[in-house]
mmCIF file of the N, C-alpha and C atoms, coordinates in Angstrom:
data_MODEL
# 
_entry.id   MODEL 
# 
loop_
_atom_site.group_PDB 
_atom_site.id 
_atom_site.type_symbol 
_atom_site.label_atom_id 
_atom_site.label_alt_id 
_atom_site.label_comp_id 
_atom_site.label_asym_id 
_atom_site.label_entity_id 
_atom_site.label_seq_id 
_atom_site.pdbx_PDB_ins_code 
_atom_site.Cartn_x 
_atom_site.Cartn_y 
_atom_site.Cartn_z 
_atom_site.occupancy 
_atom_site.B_iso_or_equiv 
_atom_site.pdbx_formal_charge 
_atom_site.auth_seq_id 
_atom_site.auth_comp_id 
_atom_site.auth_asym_id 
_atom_site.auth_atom_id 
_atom_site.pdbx_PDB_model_num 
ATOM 1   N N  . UNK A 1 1  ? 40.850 -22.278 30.539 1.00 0.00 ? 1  UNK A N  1 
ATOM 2   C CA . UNK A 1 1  ? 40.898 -21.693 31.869 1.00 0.00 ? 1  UNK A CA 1 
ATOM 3   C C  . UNK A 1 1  ? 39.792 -22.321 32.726 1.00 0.00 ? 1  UNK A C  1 
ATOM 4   N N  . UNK A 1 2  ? 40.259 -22.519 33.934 1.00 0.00 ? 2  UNK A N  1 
ATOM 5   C CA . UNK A 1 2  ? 39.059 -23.701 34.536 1.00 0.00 ? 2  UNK A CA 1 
ATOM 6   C C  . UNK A 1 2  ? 38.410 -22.506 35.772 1.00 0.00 ? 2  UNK A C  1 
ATOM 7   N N  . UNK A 1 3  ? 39.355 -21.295 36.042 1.00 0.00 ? 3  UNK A N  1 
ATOM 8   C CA . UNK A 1 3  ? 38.276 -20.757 37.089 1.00 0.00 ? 3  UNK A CA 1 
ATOM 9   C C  . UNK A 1 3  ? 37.681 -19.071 36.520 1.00 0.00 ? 3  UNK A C  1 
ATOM 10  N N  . UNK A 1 4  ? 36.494 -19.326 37.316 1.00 0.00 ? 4  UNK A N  1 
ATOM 11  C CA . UNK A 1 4  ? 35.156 -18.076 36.254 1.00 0.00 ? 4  UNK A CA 1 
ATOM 12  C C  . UNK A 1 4  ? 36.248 -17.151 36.624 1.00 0.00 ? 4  UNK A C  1 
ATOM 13  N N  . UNK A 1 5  ? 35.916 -16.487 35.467 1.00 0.00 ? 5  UNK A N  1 
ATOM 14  C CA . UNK A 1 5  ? 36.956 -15.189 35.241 1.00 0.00 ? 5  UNK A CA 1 
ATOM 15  C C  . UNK A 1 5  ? 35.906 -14.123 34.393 1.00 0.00 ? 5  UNK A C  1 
ATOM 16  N N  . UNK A 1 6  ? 35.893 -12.818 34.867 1.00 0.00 ? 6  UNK A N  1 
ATOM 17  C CA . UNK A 1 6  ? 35.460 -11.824 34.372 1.00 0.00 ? 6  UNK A CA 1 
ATOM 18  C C  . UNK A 1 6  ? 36.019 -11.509 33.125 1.00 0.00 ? 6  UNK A C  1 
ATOM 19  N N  . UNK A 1 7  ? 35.685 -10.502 32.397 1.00 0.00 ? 7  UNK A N  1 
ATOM 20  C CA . UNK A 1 7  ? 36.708 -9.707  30.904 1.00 0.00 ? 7  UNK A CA 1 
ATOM 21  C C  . UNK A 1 7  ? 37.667 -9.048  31.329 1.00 0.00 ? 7  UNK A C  1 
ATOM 22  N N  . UNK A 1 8  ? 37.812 -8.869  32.729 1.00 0.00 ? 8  UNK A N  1 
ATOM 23  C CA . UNK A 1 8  ? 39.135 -8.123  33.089 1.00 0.00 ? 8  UNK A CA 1 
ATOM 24  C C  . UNK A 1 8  ? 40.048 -8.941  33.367 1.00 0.00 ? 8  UNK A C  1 
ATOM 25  N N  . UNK A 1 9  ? 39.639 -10.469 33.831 1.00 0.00 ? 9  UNK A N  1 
ATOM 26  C CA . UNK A 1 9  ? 41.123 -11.392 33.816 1.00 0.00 ? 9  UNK A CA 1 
ATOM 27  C C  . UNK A 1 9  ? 40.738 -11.572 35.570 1.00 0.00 ? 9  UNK A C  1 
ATOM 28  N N  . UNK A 1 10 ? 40.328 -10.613 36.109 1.00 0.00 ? 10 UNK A N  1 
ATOM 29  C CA . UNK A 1 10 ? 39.912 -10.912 37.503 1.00 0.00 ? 10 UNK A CA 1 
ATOM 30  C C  . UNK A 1 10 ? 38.970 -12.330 38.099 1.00 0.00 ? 10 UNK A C  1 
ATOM 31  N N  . UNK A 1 11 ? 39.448 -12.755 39.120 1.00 0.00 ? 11 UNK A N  1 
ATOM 32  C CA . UNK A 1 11 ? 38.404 -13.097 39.612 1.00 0.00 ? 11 UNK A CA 1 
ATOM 33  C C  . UNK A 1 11 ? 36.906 -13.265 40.100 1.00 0.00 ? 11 UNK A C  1 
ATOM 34  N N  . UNK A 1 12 ? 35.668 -13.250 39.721 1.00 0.00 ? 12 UNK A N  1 
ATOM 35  C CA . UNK A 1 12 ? 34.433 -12.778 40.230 1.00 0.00 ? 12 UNK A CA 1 
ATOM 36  C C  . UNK A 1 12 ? 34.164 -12.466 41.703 1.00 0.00 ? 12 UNK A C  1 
ATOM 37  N N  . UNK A 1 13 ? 33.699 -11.518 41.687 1.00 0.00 ? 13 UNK A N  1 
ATOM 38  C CA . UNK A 1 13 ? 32.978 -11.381 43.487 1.00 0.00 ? 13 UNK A CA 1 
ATOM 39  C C  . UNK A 1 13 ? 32.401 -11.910 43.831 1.00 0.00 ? 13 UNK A C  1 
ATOM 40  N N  . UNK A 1 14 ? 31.916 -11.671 45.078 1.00 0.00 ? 14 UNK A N  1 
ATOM 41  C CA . UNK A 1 14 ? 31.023 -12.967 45.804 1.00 0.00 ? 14 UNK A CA 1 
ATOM 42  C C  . UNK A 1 14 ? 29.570 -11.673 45.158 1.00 0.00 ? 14 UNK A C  1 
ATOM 43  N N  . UNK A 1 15 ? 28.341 -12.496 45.212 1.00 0.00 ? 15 UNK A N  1 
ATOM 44  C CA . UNK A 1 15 ? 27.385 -11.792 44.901 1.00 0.00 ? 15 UNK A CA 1 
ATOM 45  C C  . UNK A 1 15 ? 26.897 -11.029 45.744 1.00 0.00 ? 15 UNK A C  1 
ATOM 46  N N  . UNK A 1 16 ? 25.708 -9.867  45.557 1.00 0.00 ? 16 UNK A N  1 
ATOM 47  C CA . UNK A 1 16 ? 25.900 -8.633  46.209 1.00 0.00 ? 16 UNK A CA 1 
ATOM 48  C C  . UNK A 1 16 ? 25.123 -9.000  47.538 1.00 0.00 ? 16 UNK A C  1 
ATOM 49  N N  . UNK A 1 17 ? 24.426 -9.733  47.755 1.00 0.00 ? 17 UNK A N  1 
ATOM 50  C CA . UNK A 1 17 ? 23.483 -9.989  48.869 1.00 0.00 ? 17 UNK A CA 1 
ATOM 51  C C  . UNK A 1 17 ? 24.677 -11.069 49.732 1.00 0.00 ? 17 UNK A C  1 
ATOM 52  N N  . UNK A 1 18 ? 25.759 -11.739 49.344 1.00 0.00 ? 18 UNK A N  1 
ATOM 53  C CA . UNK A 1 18 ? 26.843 -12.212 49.953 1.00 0.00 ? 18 UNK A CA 1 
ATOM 54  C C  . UNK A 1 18 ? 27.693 -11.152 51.092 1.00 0.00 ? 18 UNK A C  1 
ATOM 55  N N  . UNK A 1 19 ? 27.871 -10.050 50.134 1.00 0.00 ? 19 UNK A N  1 
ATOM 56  C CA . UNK A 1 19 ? 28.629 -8.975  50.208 1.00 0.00 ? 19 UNK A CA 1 
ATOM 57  C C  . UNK A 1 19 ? 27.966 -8.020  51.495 1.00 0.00 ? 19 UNK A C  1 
ATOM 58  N N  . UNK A 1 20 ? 26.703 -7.693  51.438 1.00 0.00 ? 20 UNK A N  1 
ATOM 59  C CA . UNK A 1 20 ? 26.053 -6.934  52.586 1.00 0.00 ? 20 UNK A CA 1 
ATOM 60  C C  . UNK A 1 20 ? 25.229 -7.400  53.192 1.00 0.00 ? 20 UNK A C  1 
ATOM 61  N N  . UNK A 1 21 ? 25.125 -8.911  53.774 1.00 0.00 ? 21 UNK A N  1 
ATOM 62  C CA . UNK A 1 21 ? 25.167 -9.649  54.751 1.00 0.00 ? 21 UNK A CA 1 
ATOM 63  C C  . UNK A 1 21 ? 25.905 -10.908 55.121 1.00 0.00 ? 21 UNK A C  1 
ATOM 64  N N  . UNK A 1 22 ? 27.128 -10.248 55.667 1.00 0.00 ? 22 UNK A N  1 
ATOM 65  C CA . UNK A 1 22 ? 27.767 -11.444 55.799 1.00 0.00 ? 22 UNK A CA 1 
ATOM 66  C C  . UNK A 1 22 ? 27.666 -12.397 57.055 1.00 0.00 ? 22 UNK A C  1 
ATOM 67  N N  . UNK A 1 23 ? 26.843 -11.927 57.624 1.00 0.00 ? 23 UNK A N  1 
ATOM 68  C CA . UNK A 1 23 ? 26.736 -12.604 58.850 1.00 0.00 ? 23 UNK A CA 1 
ATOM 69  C C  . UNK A 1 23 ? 25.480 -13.954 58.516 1.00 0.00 ? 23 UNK A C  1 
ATOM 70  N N  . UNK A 1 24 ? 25.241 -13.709 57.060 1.00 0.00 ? 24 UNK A N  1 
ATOM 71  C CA . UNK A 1 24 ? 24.450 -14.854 56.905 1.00 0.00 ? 24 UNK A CA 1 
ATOM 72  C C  . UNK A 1 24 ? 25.458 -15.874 56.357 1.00 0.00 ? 24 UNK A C  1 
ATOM 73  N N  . UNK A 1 25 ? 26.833 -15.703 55.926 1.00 0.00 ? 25 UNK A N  1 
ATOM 74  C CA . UNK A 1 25 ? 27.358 -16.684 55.834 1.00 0.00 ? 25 UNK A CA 1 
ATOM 75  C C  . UNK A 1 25 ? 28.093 -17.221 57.055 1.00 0.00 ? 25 UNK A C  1 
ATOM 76  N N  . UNK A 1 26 ? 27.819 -17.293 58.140 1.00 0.00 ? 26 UNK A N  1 
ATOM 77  C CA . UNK A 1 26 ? 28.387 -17.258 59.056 1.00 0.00 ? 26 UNK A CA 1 
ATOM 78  C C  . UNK A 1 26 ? 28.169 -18.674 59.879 1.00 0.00 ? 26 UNK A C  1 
ATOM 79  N N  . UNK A 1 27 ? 28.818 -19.523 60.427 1.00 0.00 ? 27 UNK A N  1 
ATOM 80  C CA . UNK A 1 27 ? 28.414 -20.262 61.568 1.00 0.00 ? 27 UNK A CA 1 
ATOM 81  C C  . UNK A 1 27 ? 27.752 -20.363 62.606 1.00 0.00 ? 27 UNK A C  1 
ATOM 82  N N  . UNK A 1 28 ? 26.556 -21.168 63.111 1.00 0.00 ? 28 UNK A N  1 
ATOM 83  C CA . UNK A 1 28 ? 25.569 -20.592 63.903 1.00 0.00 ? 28 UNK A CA 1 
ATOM 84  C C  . UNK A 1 28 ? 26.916 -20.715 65.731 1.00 0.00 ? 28 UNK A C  1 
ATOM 85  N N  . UNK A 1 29 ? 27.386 -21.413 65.655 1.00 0.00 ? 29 UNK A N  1 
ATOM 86  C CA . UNK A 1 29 ? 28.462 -21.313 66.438 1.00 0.00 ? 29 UNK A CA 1 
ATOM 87  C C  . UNK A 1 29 ? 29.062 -19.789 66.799 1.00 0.00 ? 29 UNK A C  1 
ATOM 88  N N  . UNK A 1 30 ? 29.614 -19.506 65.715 1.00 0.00 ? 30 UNK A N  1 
ATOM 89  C CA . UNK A 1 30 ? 30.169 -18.398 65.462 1.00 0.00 ? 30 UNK A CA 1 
ATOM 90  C C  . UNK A 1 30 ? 29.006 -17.146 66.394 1.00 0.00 ? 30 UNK A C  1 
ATOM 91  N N  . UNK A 1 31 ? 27.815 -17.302 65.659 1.00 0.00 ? 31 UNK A N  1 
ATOM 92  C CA . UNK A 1 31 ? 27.196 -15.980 65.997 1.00 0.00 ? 31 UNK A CA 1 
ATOM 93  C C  . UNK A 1 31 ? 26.410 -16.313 67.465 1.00 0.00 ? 31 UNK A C  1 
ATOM 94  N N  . UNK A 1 32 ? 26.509 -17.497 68.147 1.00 0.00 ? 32 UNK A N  1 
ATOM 95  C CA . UNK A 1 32 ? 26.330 -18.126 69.289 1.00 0.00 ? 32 UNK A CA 1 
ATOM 96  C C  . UNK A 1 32 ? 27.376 -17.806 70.026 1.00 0.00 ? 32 UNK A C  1 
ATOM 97  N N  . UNK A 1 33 ? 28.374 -17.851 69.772 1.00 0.00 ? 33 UNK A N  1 
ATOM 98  C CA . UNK A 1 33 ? 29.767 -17.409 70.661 1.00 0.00 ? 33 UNK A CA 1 
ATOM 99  C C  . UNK A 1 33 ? 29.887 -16.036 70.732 1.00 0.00 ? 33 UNK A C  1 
ATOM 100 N N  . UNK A 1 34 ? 29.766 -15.063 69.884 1.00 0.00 ? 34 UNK A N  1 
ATOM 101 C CA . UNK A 1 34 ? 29.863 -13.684 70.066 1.00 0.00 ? 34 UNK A CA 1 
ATOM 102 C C  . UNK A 1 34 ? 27.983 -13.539 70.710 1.00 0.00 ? 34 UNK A C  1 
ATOM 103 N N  . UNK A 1 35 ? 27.239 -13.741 70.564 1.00 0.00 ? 35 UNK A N  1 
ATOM 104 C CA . UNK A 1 35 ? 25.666 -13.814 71.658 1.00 0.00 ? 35 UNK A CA 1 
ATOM 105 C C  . UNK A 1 35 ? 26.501 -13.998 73.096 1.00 0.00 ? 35 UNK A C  1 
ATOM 106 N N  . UNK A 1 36 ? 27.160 -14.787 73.530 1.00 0.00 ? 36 UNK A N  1 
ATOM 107 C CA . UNK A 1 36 ? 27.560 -15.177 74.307 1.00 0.00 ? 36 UNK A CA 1 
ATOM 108 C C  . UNK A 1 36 ? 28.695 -14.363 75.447 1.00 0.00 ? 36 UNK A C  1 
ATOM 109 N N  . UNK A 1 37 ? 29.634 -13.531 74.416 1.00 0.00 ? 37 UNK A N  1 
ATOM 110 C CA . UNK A 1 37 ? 30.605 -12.933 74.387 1.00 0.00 ? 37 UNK A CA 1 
ATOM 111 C C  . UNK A 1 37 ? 29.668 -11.755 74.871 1.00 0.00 ? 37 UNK A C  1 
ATOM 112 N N  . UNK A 1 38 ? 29.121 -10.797 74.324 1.00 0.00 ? 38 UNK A N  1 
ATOM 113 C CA . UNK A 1 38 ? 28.112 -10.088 74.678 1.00 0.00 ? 38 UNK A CA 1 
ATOM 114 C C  . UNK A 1 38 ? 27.397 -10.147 75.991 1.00 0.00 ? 38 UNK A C  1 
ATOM 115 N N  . UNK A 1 39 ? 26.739 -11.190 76.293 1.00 0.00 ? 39 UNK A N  1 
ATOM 116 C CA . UNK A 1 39 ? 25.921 -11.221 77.266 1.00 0.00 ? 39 UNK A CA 1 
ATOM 117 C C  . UNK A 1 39 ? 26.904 -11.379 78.820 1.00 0.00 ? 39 UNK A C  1 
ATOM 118 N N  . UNK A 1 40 ? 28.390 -11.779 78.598 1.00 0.00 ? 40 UNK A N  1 
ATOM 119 C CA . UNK A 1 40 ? 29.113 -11.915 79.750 1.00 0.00 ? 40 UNK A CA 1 
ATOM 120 C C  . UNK A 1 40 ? 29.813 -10.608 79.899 1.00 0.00 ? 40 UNK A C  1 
ATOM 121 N N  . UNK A 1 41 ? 30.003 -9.906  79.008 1.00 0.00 ? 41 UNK A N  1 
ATOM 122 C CA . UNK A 1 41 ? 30.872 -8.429  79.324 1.00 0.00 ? 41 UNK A CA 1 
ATOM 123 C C  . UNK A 1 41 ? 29.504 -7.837  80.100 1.00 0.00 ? 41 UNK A C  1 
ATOM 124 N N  . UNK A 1 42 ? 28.462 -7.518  79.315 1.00 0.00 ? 42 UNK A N  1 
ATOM 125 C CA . UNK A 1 42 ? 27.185 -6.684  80.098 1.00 0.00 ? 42 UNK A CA 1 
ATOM 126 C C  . UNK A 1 42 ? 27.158 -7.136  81.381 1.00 0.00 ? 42 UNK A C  1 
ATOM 127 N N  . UNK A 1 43 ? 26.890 -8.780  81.879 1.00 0.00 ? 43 UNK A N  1 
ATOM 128 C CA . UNK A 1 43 ? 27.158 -9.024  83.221 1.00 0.00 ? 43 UNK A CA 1 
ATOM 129 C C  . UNK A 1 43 ? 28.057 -8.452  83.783 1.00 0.00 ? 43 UNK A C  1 
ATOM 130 N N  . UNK A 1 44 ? 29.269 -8.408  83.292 1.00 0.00 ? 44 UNK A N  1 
ATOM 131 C CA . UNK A 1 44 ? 30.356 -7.711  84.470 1.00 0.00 ? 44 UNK A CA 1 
ATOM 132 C C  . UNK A 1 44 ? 30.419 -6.400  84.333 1.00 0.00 ? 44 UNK A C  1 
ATOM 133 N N  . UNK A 1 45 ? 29.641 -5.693  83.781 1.00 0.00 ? 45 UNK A N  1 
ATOM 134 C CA . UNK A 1 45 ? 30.042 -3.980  83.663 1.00 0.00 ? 45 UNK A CA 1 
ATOM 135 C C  . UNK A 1 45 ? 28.499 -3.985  85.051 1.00 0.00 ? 45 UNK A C  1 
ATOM 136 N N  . UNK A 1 46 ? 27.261 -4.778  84.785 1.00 0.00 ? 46 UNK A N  1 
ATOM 137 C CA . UNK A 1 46 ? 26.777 -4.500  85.813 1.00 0.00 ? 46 UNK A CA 1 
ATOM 138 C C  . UNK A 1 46 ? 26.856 -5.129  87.089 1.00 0.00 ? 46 UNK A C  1 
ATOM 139 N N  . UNK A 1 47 ? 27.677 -6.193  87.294 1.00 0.00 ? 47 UNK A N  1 
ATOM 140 C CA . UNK A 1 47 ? 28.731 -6.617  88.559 1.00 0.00 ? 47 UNK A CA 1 
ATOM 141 C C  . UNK A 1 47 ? 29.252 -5.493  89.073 1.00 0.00 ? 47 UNK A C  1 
ATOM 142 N N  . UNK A 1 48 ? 30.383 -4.859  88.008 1.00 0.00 ? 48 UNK A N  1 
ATOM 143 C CA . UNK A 1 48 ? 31.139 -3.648  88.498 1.00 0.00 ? 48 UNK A CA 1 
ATOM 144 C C  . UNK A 1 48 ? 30.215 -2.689  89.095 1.00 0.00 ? 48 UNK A C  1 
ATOM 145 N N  . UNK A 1 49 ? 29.243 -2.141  88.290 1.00 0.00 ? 49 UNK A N  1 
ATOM 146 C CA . UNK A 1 49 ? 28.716 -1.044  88.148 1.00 0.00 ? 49 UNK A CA 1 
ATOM 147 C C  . UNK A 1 49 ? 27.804 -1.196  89.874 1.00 0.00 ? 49 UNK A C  1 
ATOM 148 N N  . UNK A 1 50 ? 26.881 -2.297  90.469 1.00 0.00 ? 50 UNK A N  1 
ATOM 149 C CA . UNK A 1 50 ? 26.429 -2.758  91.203 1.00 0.00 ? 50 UNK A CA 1 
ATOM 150 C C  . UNK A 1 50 ? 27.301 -2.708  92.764 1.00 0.00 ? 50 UNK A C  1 
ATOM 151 N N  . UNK A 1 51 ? 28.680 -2.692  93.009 1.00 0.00 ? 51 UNK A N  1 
ATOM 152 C CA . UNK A 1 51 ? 30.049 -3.329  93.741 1.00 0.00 ? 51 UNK A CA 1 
ATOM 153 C C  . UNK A 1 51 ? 30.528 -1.710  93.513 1.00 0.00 ? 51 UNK A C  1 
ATOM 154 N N  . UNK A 1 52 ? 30.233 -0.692  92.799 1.00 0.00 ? 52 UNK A N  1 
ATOM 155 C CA . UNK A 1 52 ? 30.400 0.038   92.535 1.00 0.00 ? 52 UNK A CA 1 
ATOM 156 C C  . UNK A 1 52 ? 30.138 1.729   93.949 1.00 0.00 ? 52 UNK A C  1 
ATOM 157 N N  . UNK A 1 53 ? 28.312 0.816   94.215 1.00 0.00 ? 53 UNK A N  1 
ATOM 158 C CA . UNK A 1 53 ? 27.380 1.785   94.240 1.00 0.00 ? 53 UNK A CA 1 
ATOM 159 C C  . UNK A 1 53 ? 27.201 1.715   95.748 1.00 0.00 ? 53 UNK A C  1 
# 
């Protein structure tokens, strides 16, 4: 059998520090684009909010 396999026949998990941070496996892209994504909704809620008043 060529892939790691547990005693249950299962596949292995990813390890536990994998598991409860996954944003460290992440693309700095990735977490640059949602930074990004973020910072343009807040602009327009205080556009709105500003156009509002």
């Amino acid at each position: 059998m060529d892939r790691p396999v547990d005693s249950g026949g299962y596949p292995r998990r990813a390890p536990a520090y994998r598991r409860a941070l996954p944003w460290a496996v992440m693309s700095p892209t990735w977490i640059w684009m949602q930074v990004a994504i973020v910072v343009f909704v807040l602009a327009g809620m205080i556009v709105a909010v500003t156009k509002l008043v």
